[in-house]
GUKELUM-865970 format. One record per atom (N, C-alpha, C, O): residue number from 1; chain; atom name; x, y, z. Coordinates in steps of 0.001 Angstrom, whole numbers, plus 524288, in hexadecimal, padded with zeros to 5 digits. Example, Ala and Ser with C-alpha at 12.3 -4.5 7.8 and 13.67 -1.06 7.14 Angstrom:
<atoms>
- 1; A; N; 83386; 7E9C6; 81E78
- 1; A; CA; 8300C; 7EE6C; 81E78
- 1; A; C; 83390; 7F31C; 81E78
- 1; A; O; 8379C; 7F309; 82111
- 2; A; N; 83232; 7F736; 81BA8
- 2; A; CA; 83566; 7FBDC; 81BE4
- 2; A; C; 83264; 8001E; 81EBE
- 2; A; O; 83461; 80472; 81F67
</atoms>
This chain:
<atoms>
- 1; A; N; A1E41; 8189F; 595FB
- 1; A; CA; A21AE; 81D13; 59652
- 1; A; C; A263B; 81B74; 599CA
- 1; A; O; A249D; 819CC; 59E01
- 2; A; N; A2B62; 81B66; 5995C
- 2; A; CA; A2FBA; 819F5; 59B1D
- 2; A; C; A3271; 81E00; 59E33
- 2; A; O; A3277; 8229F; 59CE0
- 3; A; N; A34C8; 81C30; 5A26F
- 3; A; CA; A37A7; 82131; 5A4DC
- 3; A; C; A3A66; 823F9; 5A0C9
- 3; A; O; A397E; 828AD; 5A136
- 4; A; N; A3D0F; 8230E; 59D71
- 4; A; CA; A3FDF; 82836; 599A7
- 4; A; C; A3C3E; 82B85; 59904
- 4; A; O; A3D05; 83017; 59A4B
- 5; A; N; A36CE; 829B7; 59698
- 5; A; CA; A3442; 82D0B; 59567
- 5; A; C; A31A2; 82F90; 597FF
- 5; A; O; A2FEC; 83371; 595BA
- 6; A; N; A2F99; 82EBF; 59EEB
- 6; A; CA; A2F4A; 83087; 5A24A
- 6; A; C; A33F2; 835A1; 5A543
- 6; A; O; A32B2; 8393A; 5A833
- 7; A; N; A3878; 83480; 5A393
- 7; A; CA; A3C50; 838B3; 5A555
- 7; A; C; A3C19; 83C73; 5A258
- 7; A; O; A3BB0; 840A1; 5A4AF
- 8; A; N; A3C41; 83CDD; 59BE2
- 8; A; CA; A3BF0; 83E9C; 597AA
- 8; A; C; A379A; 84458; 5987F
- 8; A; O; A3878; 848C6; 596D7
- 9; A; N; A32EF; 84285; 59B88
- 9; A; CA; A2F0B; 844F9; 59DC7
- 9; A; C; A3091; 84815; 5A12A
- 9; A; O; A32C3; 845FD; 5A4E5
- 10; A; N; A3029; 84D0D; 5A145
- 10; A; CA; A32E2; 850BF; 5A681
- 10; A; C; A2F00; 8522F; 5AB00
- 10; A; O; A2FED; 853AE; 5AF79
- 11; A; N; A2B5A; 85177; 5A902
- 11; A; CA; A24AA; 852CD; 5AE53
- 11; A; C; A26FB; 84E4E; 5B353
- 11; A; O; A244B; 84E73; 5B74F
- 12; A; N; A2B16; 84ADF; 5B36B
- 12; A; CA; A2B90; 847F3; 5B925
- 12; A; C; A26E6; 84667; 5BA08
- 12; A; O; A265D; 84505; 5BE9B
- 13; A; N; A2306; 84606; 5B768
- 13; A; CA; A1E20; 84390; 5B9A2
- 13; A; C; A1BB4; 83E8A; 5B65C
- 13; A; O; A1907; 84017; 5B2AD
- 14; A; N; A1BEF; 839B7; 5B6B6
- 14; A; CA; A1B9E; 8356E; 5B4E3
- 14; A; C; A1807; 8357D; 5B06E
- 14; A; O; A191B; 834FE; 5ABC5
- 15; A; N; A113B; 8368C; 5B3C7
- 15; A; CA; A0D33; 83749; 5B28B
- 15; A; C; A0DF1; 83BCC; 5AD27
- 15; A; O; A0BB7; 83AD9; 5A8FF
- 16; A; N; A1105; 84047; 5ADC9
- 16; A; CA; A1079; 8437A; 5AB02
- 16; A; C; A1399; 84445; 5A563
- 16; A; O; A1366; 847AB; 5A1FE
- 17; A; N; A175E; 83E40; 5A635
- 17; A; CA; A19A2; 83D6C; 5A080
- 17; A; C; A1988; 83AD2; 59E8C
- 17; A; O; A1C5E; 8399E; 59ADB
- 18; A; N; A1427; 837B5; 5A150
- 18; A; CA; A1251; 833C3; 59DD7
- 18; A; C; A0DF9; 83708; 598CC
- 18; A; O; A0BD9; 83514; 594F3
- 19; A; N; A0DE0; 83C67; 59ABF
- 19; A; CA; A08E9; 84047; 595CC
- 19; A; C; A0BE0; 83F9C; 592ED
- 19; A; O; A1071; 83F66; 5946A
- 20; A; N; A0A8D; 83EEE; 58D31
- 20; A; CA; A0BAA; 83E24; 58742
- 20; A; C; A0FE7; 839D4; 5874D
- 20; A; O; A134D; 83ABC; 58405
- 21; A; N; A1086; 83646; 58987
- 21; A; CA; A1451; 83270; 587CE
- 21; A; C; A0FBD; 82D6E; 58815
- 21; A; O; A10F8; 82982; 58596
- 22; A; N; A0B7F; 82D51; 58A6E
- 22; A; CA; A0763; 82919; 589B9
- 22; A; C; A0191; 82ABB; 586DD
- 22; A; O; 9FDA2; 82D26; 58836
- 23; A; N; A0354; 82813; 58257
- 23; A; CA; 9FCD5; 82A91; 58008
- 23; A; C; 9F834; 827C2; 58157
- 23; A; O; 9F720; 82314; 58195
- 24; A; N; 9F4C0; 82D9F; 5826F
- 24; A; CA; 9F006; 82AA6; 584C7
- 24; A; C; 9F066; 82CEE; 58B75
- 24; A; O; 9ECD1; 82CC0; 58EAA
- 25; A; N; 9F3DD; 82E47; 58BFE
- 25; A; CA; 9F5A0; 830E7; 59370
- 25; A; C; 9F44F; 8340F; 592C2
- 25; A; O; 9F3E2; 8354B; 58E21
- 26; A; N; 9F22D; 838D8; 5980D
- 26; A; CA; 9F0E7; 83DB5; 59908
- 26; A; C; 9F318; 83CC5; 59E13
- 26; A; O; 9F251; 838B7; 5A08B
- 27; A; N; 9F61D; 840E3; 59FC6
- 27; A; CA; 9F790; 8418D; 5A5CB
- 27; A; C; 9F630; 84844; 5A61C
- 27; A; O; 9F6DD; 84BAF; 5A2CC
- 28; A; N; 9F4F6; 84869; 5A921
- 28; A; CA; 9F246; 84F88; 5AB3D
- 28; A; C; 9F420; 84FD5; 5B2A7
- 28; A; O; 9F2BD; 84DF1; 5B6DA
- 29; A; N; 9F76C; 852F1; 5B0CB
- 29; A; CA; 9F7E1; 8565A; 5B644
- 29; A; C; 9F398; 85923; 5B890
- 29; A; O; 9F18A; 85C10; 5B559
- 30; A; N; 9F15C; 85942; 5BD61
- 30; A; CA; 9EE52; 85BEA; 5BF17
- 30; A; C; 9EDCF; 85CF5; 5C414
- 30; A; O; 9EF80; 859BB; 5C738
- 31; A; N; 9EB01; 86265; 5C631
- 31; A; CA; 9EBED; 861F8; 5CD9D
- 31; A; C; 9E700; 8603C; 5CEBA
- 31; A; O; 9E326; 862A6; 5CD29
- 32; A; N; 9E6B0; 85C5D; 5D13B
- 32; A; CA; 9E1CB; 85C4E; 5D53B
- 32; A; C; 9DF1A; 85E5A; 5D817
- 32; A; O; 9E0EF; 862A7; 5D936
- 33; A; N; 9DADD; 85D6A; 5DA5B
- 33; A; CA; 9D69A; 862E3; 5DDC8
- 33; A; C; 9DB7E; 862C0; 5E2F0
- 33; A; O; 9DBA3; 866FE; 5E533
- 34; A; N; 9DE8B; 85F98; 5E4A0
- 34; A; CA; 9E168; 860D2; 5EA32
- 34; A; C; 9E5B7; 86238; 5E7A8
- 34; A; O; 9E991; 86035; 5E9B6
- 35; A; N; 9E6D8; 86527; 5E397
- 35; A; CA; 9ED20; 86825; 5E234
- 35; A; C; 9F065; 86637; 5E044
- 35; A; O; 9F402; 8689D; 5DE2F
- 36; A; N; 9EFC9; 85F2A; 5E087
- 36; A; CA; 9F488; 85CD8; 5DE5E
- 36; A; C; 9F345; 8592A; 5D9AE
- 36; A; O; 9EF3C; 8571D; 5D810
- 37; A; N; 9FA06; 8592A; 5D7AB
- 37; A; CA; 9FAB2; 857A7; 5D24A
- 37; A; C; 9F75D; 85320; 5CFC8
- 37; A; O; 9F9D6; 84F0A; 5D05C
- 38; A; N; 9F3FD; 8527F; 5CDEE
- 38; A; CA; 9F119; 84CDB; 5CC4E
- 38; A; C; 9F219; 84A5C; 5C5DA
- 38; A; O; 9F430; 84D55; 5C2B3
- 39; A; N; 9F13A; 8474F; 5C4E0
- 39; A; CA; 9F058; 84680; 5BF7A
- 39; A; C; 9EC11; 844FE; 5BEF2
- 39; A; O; 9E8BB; 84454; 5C257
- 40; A; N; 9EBAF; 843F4; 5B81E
- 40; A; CA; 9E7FB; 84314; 5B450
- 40; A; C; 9E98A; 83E66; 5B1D8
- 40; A; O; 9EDB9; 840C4; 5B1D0
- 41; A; N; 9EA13; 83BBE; 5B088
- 41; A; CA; 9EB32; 8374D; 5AB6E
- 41; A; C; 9E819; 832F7; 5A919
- 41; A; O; 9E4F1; 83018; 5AB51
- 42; A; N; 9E8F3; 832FB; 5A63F
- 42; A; CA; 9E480; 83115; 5A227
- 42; A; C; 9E61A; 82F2E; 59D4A
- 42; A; O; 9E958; 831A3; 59ABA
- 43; A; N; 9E3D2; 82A44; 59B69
- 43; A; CA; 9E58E; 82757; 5969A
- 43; A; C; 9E185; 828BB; 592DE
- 43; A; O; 9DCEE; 82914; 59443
- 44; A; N; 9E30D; 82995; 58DF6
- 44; A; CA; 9DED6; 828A3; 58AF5
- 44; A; C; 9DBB2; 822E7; 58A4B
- 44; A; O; 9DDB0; 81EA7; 5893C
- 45; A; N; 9D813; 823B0; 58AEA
- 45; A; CA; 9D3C5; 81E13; 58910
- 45; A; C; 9D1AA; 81CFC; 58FB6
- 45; A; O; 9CE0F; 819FA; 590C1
- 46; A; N; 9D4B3; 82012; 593CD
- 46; A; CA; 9D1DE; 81E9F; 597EF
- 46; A; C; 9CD61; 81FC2; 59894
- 46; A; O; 9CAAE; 82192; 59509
- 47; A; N; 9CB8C; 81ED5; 59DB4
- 47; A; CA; 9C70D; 81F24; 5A0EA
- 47; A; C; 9C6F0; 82513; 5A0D0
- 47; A; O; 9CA55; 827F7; 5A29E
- 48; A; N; 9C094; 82714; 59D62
- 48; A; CA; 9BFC5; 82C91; 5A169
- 48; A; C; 9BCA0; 82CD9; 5A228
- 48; A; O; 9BA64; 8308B; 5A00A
- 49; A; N; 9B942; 8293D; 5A5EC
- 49; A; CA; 9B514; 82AD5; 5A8C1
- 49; A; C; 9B575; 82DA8; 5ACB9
- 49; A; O; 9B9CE; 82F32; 5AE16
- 50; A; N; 9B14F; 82EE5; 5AF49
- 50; A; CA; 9B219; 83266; 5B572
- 50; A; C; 9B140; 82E6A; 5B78D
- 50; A; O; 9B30E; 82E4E; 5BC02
- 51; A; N; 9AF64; 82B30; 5B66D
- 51; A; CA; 9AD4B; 827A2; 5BC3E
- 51; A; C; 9B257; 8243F; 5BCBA
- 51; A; O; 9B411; 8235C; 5C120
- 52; A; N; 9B4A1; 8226E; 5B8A7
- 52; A; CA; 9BA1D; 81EE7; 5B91C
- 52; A; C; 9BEA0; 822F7; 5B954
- 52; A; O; 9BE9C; 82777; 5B7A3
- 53; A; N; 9C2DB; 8200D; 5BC0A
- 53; A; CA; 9C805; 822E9; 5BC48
- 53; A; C; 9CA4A; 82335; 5B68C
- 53; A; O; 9C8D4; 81F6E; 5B3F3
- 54; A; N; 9CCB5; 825D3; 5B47F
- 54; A; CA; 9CD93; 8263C; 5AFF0
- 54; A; C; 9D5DB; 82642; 5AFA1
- 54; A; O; 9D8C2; 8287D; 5AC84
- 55; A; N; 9D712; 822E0; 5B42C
- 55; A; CA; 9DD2F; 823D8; 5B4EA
- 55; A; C; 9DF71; 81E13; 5B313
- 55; A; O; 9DDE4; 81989; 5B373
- 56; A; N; 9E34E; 82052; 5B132
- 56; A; CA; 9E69D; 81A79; 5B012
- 56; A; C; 9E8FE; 8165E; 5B662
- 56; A; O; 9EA44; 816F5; 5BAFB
- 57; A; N; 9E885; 81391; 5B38A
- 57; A; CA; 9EB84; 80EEE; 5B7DC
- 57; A; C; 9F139; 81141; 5B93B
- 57; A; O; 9F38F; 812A1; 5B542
- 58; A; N; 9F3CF; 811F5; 5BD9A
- 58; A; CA; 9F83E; 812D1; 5BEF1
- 58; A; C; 9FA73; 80EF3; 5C180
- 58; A; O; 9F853; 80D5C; 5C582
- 59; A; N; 9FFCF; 80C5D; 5BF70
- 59; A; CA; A0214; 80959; 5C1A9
- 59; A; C; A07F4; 80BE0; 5C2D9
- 59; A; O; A09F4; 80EFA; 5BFC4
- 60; A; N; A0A5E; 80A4B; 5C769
- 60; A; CA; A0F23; 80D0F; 5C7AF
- 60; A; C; A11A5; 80559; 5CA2C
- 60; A; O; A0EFC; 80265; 5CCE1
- 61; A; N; A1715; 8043C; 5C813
- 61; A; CA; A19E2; 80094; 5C635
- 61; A; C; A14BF; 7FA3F; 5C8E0
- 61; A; O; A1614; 7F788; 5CC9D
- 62; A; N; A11C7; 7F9BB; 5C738
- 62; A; CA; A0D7F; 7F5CA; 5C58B
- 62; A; C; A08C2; 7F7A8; 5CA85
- 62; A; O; A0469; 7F61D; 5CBE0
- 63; A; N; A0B9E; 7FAD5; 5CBC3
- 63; A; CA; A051B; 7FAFD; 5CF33
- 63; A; C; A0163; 7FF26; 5CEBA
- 63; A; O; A02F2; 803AE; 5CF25
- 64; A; N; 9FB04; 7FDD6; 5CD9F
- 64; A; CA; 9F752; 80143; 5CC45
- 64; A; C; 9F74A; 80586; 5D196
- 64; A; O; 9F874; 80401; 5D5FF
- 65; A; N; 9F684; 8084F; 5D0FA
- 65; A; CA; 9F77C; 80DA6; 5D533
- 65; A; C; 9F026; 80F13; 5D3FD
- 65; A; O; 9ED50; 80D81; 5D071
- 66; A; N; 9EED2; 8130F; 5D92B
- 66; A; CA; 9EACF; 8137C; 5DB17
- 66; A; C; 9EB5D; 8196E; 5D803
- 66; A; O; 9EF29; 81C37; 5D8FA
- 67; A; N; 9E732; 81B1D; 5D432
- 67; A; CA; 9E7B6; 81FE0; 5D42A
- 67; A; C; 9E48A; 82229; 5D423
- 67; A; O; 9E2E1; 823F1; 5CFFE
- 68; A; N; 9E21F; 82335; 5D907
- 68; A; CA; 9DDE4; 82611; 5DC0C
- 68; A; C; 9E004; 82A92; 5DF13
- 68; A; O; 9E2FA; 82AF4; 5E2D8
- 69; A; N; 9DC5F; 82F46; 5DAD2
- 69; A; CA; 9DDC3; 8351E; 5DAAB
- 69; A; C; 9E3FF; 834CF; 5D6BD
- 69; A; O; 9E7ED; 83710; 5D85A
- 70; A; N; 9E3FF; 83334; 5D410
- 70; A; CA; 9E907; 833E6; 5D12C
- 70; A; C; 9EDC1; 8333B; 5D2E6
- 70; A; O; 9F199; 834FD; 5D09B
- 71; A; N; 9EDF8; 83052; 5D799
- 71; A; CA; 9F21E; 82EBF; 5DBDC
- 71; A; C; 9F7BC; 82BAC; 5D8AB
- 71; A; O; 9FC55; 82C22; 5D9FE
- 72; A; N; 9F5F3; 82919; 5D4FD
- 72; A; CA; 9F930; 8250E; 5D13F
- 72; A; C; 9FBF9; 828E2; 5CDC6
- 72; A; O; A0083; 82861; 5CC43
- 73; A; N; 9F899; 82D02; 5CC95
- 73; A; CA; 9FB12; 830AA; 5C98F
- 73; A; C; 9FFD8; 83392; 5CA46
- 73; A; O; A0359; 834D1; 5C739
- 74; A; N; 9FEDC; 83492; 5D096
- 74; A; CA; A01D5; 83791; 5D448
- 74; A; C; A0722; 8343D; 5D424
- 74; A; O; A0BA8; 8353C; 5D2DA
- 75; A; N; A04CD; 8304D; 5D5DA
- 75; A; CA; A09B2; 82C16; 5D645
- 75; A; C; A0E58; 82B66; 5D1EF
- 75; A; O; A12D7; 82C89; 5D332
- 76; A; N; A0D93; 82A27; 5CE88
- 76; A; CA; A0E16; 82B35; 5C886
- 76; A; C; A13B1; 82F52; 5C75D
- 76; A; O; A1873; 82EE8; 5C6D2
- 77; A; N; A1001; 832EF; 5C76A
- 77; A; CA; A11BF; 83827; 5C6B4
- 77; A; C; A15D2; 83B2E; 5CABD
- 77; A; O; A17C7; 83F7B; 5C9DA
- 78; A; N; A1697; 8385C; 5CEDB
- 78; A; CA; A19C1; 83793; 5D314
- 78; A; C; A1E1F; 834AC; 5D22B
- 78; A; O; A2107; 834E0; 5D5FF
- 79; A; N; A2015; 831A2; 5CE28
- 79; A; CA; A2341; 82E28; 5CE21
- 79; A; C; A296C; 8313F; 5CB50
- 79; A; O; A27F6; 833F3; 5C79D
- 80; A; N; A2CF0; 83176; 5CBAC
- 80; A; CA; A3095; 83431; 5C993
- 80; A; C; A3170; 82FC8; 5C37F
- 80; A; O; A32A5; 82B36; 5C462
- 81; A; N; A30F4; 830FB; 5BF91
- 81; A; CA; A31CF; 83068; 5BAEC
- 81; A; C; A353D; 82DBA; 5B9F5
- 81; A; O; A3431; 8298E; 5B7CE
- 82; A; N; A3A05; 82ED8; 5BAFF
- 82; A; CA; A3FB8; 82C36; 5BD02
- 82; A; C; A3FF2; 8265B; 5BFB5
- 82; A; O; A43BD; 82373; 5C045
- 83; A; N; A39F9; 82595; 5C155
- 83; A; CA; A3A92; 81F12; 5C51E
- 83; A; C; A363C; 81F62; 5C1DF
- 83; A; O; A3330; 82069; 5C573
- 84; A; N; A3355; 81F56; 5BDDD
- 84; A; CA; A2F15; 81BB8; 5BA61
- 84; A; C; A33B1; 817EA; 5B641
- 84; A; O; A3785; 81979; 5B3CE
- 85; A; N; A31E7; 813A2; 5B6A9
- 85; A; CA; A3454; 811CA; 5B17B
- 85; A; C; A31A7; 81244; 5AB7C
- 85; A; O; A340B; 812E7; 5A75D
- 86; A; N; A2C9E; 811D2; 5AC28
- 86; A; CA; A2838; 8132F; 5A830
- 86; A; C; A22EB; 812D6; 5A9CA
- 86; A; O; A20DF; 81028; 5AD38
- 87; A; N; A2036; 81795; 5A52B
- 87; A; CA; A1B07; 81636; 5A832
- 87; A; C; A17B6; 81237; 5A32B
- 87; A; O; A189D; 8132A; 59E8A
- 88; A; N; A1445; 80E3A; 5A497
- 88; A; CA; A115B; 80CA6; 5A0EE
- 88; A; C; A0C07; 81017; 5A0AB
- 88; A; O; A0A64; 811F0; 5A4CB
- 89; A; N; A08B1; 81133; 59AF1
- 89; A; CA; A02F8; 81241; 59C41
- 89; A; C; A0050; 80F8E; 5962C
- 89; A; O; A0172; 80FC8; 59181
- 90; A; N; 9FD2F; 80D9F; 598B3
- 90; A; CA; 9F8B2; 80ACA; 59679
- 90; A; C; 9F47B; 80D97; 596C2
- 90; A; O; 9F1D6; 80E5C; 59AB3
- 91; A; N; 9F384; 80FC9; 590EF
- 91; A; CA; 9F056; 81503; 5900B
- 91; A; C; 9EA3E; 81276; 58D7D
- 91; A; O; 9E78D; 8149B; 58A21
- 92; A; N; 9E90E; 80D05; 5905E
- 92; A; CA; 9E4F7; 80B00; 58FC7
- 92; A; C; 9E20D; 8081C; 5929D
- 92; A; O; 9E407; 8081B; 596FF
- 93; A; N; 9DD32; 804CA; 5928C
- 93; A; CA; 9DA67; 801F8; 593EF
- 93; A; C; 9DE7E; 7FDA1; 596F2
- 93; A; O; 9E204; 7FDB3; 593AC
- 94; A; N; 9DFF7; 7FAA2; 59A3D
- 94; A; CA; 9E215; 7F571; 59BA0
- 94; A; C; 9DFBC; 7F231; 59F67
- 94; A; O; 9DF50; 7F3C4; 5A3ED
- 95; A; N; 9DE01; 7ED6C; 59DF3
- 95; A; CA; 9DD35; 7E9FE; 5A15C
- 95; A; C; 9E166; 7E8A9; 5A512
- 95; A; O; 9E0A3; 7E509; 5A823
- 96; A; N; 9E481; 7EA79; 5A51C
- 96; A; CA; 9EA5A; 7E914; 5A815
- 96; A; C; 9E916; 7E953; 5AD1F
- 96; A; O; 9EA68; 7E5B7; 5B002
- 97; A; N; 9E4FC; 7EFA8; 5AFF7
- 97; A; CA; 9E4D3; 7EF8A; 5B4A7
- 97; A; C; 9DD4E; 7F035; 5B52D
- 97; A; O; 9DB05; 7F27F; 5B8BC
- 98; A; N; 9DB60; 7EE20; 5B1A4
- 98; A; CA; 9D65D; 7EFE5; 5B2FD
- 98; A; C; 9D404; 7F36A; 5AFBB
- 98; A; O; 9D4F0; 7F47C; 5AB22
- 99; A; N; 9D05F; 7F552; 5B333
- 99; A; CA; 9CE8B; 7FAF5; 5B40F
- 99; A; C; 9D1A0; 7FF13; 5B5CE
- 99; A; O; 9D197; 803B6; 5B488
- 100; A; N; 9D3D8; 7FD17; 5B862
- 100; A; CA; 9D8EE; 80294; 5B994
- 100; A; C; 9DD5D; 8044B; 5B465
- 100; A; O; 9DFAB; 80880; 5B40D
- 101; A; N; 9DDBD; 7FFB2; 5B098
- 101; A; CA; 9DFA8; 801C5; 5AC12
- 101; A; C; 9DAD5; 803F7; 5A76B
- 101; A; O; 9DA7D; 80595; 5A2E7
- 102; A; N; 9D88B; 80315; 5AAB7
- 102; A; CA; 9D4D3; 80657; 5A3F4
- 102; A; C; 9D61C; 80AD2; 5A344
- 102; A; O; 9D69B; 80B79; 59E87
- 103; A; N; 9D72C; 80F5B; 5A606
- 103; A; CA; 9DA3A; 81354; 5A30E
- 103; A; C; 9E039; 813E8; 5A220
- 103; A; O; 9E36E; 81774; 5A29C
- 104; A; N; 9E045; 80F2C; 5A0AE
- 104; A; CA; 9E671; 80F0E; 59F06
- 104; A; C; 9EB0D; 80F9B; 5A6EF
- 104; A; O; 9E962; 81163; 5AB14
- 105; A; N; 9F122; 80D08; 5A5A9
- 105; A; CA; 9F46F; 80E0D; 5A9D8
- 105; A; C; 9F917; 80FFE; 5A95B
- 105; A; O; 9FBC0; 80F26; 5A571
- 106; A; N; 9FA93; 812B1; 5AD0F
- 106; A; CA; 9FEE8; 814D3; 5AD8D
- 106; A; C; A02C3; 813D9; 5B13F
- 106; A; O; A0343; 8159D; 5B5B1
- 107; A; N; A0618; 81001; 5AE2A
- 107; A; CA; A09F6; 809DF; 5B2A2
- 107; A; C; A1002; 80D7E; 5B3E7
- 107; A; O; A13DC; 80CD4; 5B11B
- 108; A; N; A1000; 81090; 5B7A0
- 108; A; CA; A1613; 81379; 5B931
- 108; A; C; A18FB; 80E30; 5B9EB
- 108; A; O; A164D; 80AA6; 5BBC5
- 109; A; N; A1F5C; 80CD3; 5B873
- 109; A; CA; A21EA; 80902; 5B9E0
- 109; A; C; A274B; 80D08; 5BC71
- 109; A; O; A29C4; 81034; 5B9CF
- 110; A; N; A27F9; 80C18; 5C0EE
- 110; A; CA; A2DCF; 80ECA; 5C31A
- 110; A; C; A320D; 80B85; 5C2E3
- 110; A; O; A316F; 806D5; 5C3C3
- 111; A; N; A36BC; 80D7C; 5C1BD
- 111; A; CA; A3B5C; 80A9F; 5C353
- 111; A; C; A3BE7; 806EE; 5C7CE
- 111; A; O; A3D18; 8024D; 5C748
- 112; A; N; A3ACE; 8099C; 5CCF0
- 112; A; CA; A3C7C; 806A7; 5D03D
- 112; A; C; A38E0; 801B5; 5D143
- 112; A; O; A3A56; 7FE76; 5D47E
- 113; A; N; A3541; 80133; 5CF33
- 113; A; CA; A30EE; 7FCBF; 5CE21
- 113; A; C; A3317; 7F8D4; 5C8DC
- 113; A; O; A30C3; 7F517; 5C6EE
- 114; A; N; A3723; 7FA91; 5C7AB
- 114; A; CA; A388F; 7F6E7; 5C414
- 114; A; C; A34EB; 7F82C; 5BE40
- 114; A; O; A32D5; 7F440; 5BC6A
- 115; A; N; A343D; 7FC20; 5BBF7
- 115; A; CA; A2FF9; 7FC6D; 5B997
- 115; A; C; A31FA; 7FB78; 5B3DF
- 115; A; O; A2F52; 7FC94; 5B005
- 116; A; N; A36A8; 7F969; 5B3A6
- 116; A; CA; A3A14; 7F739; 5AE7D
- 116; A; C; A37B2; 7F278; 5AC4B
- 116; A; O; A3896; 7F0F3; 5A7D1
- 117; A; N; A33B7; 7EF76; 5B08F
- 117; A; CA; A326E; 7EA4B; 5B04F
- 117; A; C; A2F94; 7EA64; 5A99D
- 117; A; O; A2FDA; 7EE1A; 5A691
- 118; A; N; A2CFF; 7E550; 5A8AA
- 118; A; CA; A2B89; 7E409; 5A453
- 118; A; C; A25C6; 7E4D5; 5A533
- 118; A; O; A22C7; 7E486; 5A173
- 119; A; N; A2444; 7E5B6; 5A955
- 119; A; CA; A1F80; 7E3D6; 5AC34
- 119; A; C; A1CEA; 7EACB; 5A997
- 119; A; O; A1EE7; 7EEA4; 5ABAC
- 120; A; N; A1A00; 7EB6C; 5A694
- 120; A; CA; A1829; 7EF0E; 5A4BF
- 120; A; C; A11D5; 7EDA3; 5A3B6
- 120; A; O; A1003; 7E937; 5A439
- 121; A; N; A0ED0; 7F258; 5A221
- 121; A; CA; A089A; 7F117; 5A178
- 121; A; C; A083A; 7EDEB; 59D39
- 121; A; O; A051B; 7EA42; 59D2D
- 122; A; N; A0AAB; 7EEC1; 59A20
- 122; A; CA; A0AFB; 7EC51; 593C1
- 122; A; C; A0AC0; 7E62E; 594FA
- 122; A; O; A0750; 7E33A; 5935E
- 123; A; N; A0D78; 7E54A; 596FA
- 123; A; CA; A0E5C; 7E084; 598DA
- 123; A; C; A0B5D; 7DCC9; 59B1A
- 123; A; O; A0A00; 7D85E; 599C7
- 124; A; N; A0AA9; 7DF60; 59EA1
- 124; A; CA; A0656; 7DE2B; 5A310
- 124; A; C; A00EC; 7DDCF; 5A05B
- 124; A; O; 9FE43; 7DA14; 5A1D0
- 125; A; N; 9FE3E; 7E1D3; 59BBA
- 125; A; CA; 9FA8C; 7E04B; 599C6
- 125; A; C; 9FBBB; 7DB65; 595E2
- 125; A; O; 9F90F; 7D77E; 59506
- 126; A; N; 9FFE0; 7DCB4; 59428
- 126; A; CA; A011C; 7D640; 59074
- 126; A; C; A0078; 7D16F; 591A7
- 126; A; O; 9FF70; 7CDA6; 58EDF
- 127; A; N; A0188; 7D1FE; 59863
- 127; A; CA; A027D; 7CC5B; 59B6E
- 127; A; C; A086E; 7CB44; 59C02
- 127; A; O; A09E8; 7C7CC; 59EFE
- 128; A; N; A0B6C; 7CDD1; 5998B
- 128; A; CA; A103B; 7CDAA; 59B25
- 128; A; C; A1303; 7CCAA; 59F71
- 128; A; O; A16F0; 7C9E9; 59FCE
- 129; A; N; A1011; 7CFD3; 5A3CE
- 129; A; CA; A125E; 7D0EF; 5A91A
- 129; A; C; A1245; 7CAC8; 5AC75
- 129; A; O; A0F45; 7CA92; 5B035
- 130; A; N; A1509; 7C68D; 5AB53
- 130; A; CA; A124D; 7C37F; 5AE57
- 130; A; C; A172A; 7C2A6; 5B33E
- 130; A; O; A1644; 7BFE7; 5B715
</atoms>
């Protein structure tokens, strides 16, 4: 999803315009037991066990982010739209990062990180990235 199509989106919320432009995504707004805003998201073909986390990999411009209690989410969804350059999501299984990609990732790239680079997941699973 490319910043045009991120602006194009009027919700200002990253997370929230990526719903229906990635098939296979679910993003859900929701409040938490302490009042505040949380999400939901979810790939099809992921993980839904209870005992496993069932969240995608979050990367924001190459680095895996911690997203414990939905903290990555927060983060995310925090970003003004206007400084993403694109988001990548890999709405599947990848050996790319492990176990942390088995339910699929969701790679934010910002402008000021240079996120024009060539250096993309596609790539990187190809072997490209060298």
């Amino acid at each position: 999803v490319t910043n045009k199509d991120l602006n194009v989106a009027t919700v200002g919320n990253p997370l929230l315009a990526l719903q229906g432009r990635v098939p296979g995504l679910q993003v859900i707004e929701k409040i938490n037991g302490s009042g505040f805003m949380d999400y939901v998201v979810r790939v099809r073909g992921g993980n839904n066990s209870l005992m496993q986390s069932s969240d995608p990999a979050i990367i924001l411009d190459g680095i895996l982010l911690n997203n414990v209690g939905g903290s990555a989410y927060m983060q995310i969804a925090a970003i003004n739209p206007a400084n993403i350059d694109r988001i990548e999501v890999v709405t599947r299984a990848t050996p790319l990062f492990g176990s942390r990609g088995t339910n699929g990732i969701i790679a934010v790239y910002t402008k000021a990180a240079g996120g024009t680079s060539d250096k993309t997941l596609q790539n990187a699973q190809e072997g490209k990235n060298d």
